[in-house]
C-alpha positions in Angstrom: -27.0 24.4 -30.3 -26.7 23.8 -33.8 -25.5 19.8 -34.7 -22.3 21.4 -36.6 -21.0 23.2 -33.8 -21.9 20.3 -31.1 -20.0 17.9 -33.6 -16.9 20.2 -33.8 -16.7 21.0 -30.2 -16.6 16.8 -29.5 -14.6 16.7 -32.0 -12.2 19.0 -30.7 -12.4 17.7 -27.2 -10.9 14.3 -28.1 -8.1 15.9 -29.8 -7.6 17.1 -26.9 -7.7 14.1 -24.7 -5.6 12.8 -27.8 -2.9 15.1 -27.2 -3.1 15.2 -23.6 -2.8 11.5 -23.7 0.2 11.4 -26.4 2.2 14.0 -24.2 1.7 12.0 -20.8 3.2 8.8 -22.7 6.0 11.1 -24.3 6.7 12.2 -20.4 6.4 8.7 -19.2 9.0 6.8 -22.2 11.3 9.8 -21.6 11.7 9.1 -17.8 11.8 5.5 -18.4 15.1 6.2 -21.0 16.7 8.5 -18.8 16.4 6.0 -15.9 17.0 2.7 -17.7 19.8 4.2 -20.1 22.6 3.6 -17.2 21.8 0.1 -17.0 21.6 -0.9 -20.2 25.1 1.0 -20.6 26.3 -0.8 -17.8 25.2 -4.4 -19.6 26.1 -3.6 -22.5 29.9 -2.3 -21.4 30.2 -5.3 -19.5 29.8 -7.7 -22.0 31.2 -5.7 -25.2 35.3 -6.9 -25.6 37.9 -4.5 -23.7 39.0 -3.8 -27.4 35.8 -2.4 -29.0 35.3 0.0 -25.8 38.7 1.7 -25.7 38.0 2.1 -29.5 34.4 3.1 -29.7 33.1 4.5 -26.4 30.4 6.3 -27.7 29.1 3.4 -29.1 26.1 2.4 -27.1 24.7 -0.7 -29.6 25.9 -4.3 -29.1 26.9 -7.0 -32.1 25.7 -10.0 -30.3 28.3 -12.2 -31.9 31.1 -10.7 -30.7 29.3 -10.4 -26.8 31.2 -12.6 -24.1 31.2 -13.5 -20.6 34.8 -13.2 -20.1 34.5 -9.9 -17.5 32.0 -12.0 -15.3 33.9 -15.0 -15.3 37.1 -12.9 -14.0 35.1 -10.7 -11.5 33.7 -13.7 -9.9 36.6 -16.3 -10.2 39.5 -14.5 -10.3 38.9 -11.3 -8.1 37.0 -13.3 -5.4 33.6 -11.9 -5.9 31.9 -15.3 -5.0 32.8 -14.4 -1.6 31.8 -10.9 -1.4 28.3 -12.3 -2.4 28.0 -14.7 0.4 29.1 -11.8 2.6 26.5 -9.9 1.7 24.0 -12.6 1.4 24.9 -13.6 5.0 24.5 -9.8 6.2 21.5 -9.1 4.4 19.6 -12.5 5.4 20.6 -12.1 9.2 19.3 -8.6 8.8 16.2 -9.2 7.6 15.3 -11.6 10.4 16.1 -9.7 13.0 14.4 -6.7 11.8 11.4 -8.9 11.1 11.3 -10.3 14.3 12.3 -7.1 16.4 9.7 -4.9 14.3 7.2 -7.6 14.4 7.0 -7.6 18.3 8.1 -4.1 18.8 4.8 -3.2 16.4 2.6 -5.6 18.1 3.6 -4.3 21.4 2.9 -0.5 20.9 -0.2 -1.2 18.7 -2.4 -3.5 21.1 -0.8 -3.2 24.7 -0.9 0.0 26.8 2.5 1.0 28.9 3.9 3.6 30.3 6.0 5.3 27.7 3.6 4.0 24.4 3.1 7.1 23.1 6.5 8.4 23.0 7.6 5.1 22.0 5.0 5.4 18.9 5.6 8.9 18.1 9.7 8.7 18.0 10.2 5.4 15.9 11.8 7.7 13.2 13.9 9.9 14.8 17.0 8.4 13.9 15.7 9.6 10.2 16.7 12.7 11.9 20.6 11.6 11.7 22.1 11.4 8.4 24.5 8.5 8.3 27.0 10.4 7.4 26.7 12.5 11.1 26.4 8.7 12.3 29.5 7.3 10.3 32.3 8.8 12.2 31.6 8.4 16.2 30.2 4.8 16.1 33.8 4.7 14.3 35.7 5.7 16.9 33.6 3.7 19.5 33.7 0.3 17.2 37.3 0.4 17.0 38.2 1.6 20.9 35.6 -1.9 21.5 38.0 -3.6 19.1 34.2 -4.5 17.2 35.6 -2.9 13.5 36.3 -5.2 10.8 33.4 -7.5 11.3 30.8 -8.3 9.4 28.4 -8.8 12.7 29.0 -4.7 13.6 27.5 -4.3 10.2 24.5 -6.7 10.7 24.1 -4.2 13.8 24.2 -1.0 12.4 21.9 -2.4 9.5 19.8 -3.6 12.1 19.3 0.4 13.6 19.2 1.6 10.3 16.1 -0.6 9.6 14.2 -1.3 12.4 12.5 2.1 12.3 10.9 2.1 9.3 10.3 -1.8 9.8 8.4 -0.9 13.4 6.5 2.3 11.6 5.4 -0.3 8.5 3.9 -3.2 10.6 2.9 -0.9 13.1 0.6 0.8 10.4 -0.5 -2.7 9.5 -1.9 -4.0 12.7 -3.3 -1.1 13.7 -5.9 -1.9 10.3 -6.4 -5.5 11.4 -10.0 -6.1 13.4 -9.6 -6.9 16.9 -12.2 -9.2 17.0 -10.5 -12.0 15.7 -6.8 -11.5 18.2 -10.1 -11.6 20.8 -11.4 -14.5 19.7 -7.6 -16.2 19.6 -7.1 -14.9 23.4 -10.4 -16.7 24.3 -9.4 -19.7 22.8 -6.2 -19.9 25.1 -3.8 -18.3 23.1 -1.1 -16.6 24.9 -0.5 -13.1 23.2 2.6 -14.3 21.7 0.6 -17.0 20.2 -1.8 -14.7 18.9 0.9 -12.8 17.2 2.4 -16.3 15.9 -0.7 -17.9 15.0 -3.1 -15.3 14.1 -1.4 -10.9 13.1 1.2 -12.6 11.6 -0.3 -14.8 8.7 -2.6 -11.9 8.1 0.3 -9.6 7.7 2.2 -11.3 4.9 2.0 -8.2 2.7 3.9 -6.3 5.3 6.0 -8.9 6.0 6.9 -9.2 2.3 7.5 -5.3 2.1 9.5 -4.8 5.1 11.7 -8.0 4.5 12.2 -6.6 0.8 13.0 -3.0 1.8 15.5 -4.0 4.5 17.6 -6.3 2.4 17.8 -3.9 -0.7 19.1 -1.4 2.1 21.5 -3.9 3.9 22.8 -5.2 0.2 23.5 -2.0 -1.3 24.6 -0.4 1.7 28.1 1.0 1.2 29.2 3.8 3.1 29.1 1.7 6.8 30.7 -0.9 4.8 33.9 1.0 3.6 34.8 2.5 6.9 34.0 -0.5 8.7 35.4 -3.3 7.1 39.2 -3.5 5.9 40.3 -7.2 5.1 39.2 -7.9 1.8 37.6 -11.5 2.7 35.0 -9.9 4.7 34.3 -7.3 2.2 30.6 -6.7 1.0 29.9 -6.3 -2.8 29.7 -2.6 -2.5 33.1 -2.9 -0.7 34.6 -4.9 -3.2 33.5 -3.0 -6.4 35.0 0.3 -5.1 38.4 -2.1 -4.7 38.2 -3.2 -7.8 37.4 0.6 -9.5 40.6 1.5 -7.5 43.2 -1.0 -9.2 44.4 1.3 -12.0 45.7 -2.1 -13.9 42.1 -3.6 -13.9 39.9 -2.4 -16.7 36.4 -0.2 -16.4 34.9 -3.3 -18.1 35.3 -5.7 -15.0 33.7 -2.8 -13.0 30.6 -2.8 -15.1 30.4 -6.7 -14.8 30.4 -6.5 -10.9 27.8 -3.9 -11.2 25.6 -5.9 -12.9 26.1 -8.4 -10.3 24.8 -6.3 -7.9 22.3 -5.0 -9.3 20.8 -7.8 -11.2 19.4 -9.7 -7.6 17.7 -6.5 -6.6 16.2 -6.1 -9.4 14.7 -9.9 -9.7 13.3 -9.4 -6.0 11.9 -6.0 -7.0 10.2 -7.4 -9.9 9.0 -10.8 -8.3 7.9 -9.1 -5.3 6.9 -5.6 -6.1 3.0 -6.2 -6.0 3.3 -7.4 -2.1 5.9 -4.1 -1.6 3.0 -1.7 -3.0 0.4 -3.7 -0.5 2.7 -3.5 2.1 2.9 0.0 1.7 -0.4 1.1 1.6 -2.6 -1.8 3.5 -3.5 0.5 6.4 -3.1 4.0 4.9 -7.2 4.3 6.0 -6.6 3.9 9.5 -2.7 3.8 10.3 
């Protein structure tokens, strides 16, 4: 093959991977835009002054000397917000333990014992998936209030609970099944009790799963909203999803306080996301080989 045309066929080749590579980062920046855009909107209308949005909605840039905290001192001082963070904090912390401890056993127990009833057990963790929560919504209703259970923050804590629990068990289920048996043999020789060889032994080992199911499960029980606005009615108990749709609804409030409590819902999920994403992706995949 003649040097010119090897030269010119390399040559063409890396504009190729050029191009190829310039289109995927186009793709990539677009997506990023299109999903970030909302946010920064949301920031940005938060902390512009009431004045300068009803006068220039389109205008999506920010002068930062005119930029206040005014809408988040109101959201959280004035319309009570500071509690519907604890509420949430308190539903979302007792969730996460009790899914943790529930799937923790509950995984332990169908990966390494034997019982009538495992596989079934194994096999139908997800079925509830099955069961939209919107099919769910409207009987445990009517059976929360004939119980005289509605308007309480513990019913939620429940119904988080079932709504977590089978994707917790399925995780950390996955997860032992990839830890060597060996070493829960060498703990039951030792005198370990097989709850102390879950305590002592899987459960140190399974941090990264720990770390991803904890994380999923509380960015499900704090955004959560629909169980939270039929459930709950008195506005002290209210969650933060169930307080920002109370505050959209007072016509006399403006959009920009609604943006501000937005942002202070969003902004803890995101921090725990970014702080803790790396052990959420091991979570995930740590044993995809032989889960």
């Amino acid at each position: 093959m003649p040097c010119g045309t090897a030269q010119s066929r390399l040559t063409r080749e890396r504009l190729e991977r050029a191009a190829i590579g310039a289109l995927r980062i186009a793709g990539i920046l677009f997506f990023v835009v299109l999903a970030a855009f909302p946010f920064y909107w949301m920031i940005v209308s938060s902390l512009k002054p009431l004045e300068e949005i009803l006068m220039h909605p389109s205008n999506v840039g920010i002068d930062f000397q005119e930029m206040h905290l005014d809408a988040y001192r109101e959201v959280l001082f004035d319309q009570g917000f500071i509690r519907y963070i604890l509420n949430s904090a308190y539903v979302s912390s007792i969730t996460v333990v009790m899914s943790l401890f529930l799937a923790a056993v509950g995984g332990y127990a169908v990966t390494r014992l034997r019982f009538r009833g495992q596989a079934l057990m194994s096999w139908s963790i997800l079925i509830i998936y099955m069961f939209p929560a919107i099919v769910l919504v409207v009987p445990l209703y009517v059976a929360f209030s004939k119980m005289g259970l509605r308007d309480s923050v513990h019913v939620l804590i429940l119904v988080y609970l079932a709504q977590t629990l089978p994707v917790a068990l399925y995780m950390l289920r996955n997860y032992f099944r990839s830890l060597p048996l060996e070493i829960e043999y060498a703990g039951l020789t030792d005198g370990c009790t097989r709850f102390g060889v879950l305590w002592r032994i899987v459960l140190p080992l399974s941090a990264p799963a720990l770390a991803s199911v904890a994380l999923y499960t509380f960015m499900i029980a704090w955004n959560e909203f629909l169980f939270a606005f039929m459930f709950l009615d008195t506005p002290e108990k209210f969650t933060l999803s169930r307080g920002i749709v109370q505050l959209a609804g007072s016509v006399h409030l403006s959009k920009q306080l609604v943006m501000a409590a937005s942002v202070v819902v969003t902004v803890p999920i995101v921090l725990l996301f970014t702080v803790f994403e790396r052990h959420l992706v091991r979570g995930l995949t740590a044993g995809a080989m032989k889960g």
